[in-house]
C-alpha positions as CSV (number, residue, x, y, z in Angstrom):
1,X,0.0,0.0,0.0
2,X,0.7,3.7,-1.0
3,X,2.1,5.6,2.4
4,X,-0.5,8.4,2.7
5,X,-0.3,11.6,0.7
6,X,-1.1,14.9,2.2
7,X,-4.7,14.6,2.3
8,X,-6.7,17.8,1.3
9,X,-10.3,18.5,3.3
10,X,-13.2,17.9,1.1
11,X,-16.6,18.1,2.0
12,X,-20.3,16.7,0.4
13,X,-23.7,17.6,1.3
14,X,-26.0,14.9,1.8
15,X,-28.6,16.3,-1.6
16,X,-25.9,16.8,-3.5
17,X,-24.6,13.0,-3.2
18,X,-28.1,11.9,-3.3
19,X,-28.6,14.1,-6.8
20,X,-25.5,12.6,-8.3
21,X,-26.7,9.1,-7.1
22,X,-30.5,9.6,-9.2
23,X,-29.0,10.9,-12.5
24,X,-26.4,7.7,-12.3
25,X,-28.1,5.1,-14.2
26,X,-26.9,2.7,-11.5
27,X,-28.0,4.4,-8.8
28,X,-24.3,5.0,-7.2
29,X,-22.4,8.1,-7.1
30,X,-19.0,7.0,-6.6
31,X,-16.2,8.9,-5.0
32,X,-18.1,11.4,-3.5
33,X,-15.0,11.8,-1.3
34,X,-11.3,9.9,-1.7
35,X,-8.4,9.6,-0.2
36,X,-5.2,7.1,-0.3
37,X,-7.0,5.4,2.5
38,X,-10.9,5.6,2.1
39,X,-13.3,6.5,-0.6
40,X,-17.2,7.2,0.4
41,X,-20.1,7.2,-2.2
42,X,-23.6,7.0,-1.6
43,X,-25.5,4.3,-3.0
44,X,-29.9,4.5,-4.0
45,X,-32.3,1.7,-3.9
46,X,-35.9,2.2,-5.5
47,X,-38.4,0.6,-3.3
48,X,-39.0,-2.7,-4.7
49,X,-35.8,-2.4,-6.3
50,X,-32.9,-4.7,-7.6
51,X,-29.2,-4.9,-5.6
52,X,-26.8,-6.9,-8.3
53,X,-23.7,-5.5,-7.2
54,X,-21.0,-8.5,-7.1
55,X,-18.6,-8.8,-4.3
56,X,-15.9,-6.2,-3.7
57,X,-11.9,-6.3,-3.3
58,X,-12.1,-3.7,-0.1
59,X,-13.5,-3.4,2.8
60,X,-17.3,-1.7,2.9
61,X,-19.6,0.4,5.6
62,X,-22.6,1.0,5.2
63,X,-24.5,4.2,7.2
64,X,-28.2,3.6,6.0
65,X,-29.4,7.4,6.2
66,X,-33.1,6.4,5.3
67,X,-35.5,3.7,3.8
68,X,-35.9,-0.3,4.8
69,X,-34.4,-3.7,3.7
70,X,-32.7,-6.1,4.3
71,X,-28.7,-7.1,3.3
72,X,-27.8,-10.4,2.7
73,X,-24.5,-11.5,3.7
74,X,-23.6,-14.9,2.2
75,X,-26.5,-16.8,3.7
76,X,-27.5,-14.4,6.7
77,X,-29.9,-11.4,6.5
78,X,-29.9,-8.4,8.9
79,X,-32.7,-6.0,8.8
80,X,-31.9,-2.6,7.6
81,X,-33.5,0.9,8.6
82,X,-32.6,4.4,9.3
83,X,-29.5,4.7,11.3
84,X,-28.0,1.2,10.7
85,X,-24.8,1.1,10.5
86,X,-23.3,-2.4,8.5
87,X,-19.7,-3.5,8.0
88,X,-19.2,-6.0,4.8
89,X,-15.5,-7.5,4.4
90,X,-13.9,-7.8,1.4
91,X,-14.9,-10.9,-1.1
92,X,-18.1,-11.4,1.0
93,X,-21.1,-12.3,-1.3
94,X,-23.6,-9.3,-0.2
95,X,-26.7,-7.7,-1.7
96,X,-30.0,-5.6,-0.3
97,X,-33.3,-7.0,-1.0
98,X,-37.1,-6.5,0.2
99,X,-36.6,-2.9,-0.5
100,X,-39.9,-2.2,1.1
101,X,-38.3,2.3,1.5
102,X,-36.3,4.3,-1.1
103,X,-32.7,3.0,0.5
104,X,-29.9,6.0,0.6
105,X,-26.9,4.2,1.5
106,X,-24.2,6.3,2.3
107,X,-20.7,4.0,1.8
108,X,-16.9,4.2,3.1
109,X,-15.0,1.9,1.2
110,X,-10.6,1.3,3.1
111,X,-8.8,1.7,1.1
112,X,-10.4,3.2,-1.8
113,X,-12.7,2.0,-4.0
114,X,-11.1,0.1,-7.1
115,X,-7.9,0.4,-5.2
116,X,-7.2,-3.3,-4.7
117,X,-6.5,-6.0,-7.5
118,X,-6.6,-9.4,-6.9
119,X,-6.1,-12.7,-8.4
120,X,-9.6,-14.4,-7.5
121,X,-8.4,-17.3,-9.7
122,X,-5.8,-18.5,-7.0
């Protein structure tokens, strides 16, 4: 890993990221904020909606800022509603269903998004 650059303050506002997220035709607005260390995004979930995302090289928290659901984590669900606050580890199988709210997902990824490459045919 990277040692850490000199970091520079940046700052989001909450409709701003949410804006980004609903003219994204995935729903995610990536990178709202990024570092060496951690990138956060913010991820939207129609009611009755689809989660396909595949599993991820990094480490992921999830703040869930409003709606309801539930995430799946390999074979385990955990109910999800405002102020829940989930931790997925890299390579874990994971999705949200019974998206029974509009979900708004805000998510810190260490280290950054994208940032790690591996060999998932060893």
């Amino acid at each position: 890993m990277k040692p850490a650059v000199d970091a520079q303050f940046q700052k989001a506002e909450l409709d701003g990221m949410i804006a980004q997220a609903r003219s994204a035709p995935d729903g995610y607005a990536a990178e709202v904020l990024r570092s060496n260390l951690l990138s956060v995004g913010l991820y939207l979930l129609p009611a009755g909606g689809n989660d396909d995302q595949k599993p991820h090289n990094e480490d992921e928290v999830y703040y869930a800022v409003r709606g309801r659901a539930s995430l799946r984590v390999g074979t385990e669900d955990h109910p999800v509603k405002p102020g829940t606050v989930l931790f997925v580890p890299a390579l874990a199988p994971h999705f949200f269903h019974d998206i029974s709210e509009e979900l708004v997902l805000v998510v810190f990824w260490a280290p950054p998004e994208g940032s790690v490459q591996t060999d998932r045919s060893a």
